[in-house]
N, C-alpha and C positions, 0 to 999 in steps of 0.2 A: 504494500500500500504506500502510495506515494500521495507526499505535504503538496498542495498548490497555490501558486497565489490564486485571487479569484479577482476579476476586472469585468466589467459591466462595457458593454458598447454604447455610442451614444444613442442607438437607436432603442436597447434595452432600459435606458434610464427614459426614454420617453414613454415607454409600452408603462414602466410603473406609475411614471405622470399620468398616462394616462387611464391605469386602473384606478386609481386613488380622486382622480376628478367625477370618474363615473359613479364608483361605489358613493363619495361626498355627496355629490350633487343627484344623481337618481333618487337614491332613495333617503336625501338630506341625513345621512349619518355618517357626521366625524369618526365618531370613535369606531366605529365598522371598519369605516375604510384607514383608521392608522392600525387596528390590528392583522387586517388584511395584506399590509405592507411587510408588519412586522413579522409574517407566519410566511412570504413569500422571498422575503431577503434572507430570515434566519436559515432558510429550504437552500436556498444559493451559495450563502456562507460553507453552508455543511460542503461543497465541493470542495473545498480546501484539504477536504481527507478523503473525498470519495467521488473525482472526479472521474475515476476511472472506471469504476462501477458500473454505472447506465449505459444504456444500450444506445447504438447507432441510429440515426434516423434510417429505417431500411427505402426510401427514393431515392434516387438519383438525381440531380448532382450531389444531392448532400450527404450519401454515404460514401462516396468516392472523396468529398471534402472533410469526410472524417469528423461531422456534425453529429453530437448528441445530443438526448434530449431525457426529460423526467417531468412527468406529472405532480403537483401539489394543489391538493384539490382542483380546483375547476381550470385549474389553468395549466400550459405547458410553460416547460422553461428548453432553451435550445442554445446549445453554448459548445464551444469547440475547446482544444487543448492545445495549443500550441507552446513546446517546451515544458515549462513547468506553470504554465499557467492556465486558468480555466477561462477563458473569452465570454461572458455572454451574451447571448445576439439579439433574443427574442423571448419575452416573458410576453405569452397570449394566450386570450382565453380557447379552453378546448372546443367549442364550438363554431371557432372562428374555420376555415379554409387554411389549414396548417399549410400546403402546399405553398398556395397566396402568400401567405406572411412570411415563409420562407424563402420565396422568388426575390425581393427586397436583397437580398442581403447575399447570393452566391453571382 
């Protein structure tokens, strides 16, 4: 088992922007949506020891780009390894068009 750093893309710091403005503002609960944040970054953190863990996105291009991914609750998280570190690219909800949001970013 190998240590990782973990690094957010700026595309991923928007995806949690913009979790955090839907959960606030839809259904007007603060506190929802900072625990929300806090139960999807703690998830991310944890790559730091188990980056290695999860499985490959099985499409193409993104299995040949050596893109992982993991579910925490309703949402995916999608993040690559480069060296020793854990990239993430995309925190979306699972309902969304994974492929779509994935297209962005290969």
């Amino acid at each position: 088992m190998n240590n990782f750093k973990v690094s957010y893309t700026k595309k991923a710091e928007a995806d949690l922007d913009r979790i955090y403005d839907f959960v606030a503002n839809e259904y007007h609960n603060l506190n929802a949506a900072v625990r929300l944040l806090q139960q999807l970054t703690k998830a991310v953190d944890d790559l730091s020891f188990m980056a290695d863990s999860y499985h490959h996105f099985q499409e193409e291009p993104y299995l040949s780009e050596g893109i992982r991914y993991f579910s925490e609750g309703k949402y995916s998280v999608f993040y690559k390894i480069i060296d020793d570190t854990a990239y993430v690219i995309r925190i979306v909800p699972g309902a969304i068009d994974l492929l779509k949001a994935l297209s962005e970013i290969v």
